[in-house]
Structure formats: C-alpha cells, structure tokens
N, C-alpha and C positions, 0 to 999 in steps of 0.2 A: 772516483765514485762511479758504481754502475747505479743505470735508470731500467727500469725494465717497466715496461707499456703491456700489462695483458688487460685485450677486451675481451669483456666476458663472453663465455661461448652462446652458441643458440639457445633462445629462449622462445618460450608459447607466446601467442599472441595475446592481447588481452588490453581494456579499457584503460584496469588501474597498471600504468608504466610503472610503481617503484615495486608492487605484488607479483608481476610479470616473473614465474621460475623458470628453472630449465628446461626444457626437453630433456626424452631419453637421449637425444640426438648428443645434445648438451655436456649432459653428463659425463658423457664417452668421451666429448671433447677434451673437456675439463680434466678428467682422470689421464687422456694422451698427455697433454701439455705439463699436466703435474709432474708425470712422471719422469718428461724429458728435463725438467727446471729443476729437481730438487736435489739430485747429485752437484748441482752446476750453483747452488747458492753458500758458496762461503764465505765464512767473516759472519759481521752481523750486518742484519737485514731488518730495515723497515719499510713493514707490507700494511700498502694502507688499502683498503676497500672502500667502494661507494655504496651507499646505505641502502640502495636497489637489492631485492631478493635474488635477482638474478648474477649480480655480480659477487655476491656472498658468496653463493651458490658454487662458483666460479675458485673464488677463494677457497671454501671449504676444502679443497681437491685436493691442496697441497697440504693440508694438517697440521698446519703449523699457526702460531698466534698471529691474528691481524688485527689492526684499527680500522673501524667502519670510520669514515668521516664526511658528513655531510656535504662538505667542498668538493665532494668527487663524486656528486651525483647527475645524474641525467642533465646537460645541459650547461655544466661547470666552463667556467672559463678557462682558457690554459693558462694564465696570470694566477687564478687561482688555484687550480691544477701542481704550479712549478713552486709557488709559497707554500703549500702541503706539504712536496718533496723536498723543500727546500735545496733545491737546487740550482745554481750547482756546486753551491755553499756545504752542503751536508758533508759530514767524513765518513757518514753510513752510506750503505745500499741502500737504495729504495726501489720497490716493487709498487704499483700500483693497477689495482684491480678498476677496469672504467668503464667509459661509455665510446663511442663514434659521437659525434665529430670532434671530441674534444684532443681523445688521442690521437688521432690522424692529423691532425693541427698542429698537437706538440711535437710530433715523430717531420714532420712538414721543415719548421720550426728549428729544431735540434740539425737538421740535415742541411740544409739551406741557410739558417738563418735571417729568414723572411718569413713574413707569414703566407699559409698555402694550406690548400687539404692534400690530405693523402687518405686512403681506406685501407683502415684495418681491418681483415678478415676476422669476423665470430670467432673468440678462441685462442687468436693466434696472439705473440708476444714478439715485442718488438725488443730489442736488447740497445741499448748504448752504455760505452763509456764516457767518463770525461774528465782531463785532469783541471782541477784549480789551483788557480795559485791565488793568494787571499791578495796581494799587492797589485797584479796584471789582470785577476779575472780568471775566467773560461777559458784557458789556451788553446784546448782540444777534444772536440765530440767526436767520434768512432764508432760508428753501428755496426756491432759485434756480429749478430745474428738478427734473422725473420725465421720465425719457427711456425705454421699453421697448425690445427691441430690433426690435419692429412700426414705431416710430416716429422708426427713431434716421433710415433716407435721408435 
C-alpha cells in the first residue's frame, strides 16, 4: 500500500480557517506538485481531501476525483486521520490532502513509530510505502520520497 501525505499549499490569511483559499503563491505550488505526482500514481488510488477550501483547492491540481471528508479537517486526529486511510489495512493507495500538525504527526508516526512532530512544508508530499500482512500486521513502512513544491519541476 502507498500513503501519500500532501499538505495543502499556501493559503491567505483570513478569520474564517475552513473559507481560507489559495494564494497565487498557492496555486503555483499546487499546479508544481500536481504535476510531479500524477505520472507517478498507478493502480488505483483513494484521494481523500479535508473539507477546508484551501486544501480542495490543493486537490483540484491534480484533476482527478476525490472524497472531501470531514475527518480530515483542520485539527483531525492522526487516529482519525489513519481509520479514513484505513491503513495499513487498505489494498488501495491512498492520498490525503491535509493540514499541519496532523500530518507531520502521522509522517513522525510512520517513521519512528512513536508519536512526534515533524513539519511539513506548504505543498510538499510526503510519500510512504508499506507492506501488510493481515496475520503479522505492518511488517514494513519506507519513505519513498519528500517532494516540496521548490522541487517538485
């Protein structure tokens, strides 16, 4: 199963946090990353998004169908966060469009196996593999790539 952790790129400041859009800044980001990730997504893939404008937004880039899901909004748990992706149970891919601190927790998390922060850069995508075995479990997490959106050309 691959997990892919993208937090959404730069967004404007603003009161209402779920109405909060892109930047032009953003955008550009969003469009780099898309374009480095969608050669690179086969098989099938479930891309879920957080119901934040900004992280849609983020989403939109790559043009392909996603699930908004409220569990993956501003402030989600990683507990809640990993029962969405269902991982590391899932036979799909999954992609999830987020927030900080959640995925810097899970990427923490996946790496370690402890809980920790890590900072994910605006934009960027965190990649891991992992194999399951339904009897044993999780045998093996592998973080494939970090792609910011400075680096995604």
């Amino acid at each position: 199963m691959e997990l892919v952790l993208w937090r959404h790129a730069d967004a404007e400041d603003g009161l209402l946090d779920m109405k909060r859009a892109l930047t032009d800044k953003g955008r550009r980001q969003a469009s780099r990353v898309a374009k480095w990730l969608r050669p690179r997504l086969e098989g099938q893939w479930d891309i879920l998004a957080s119901p934040a404008v900004r992280a849609r937004q983020t989403a939109d880039a790559l043009d392909l169908e996603y699930d908004v899901q409220v569990a993956l909004g501003p402030g989600a748990s990683e507990d809640g966060l990993l029962r969405a992706a269902q991982w590391p149970q899932n036979g799909r891919h999954v992609m999830i469009v987020g927030h900080q601190p959640t995925l810097g927790r899970i990427a923490a998390r996946l790496l370690t196996g402890h809980m920790g922060d890590l900072t994910i850069k605006k934009g960027a995508v965190w990649w891991f593999s992992g194999k399951y075995d339904r009897h044993l479990g999780l045998s093996e997490t592998v973080l494939r790539a970090v792609i910011g959106p400075d680096l995604a050309d």
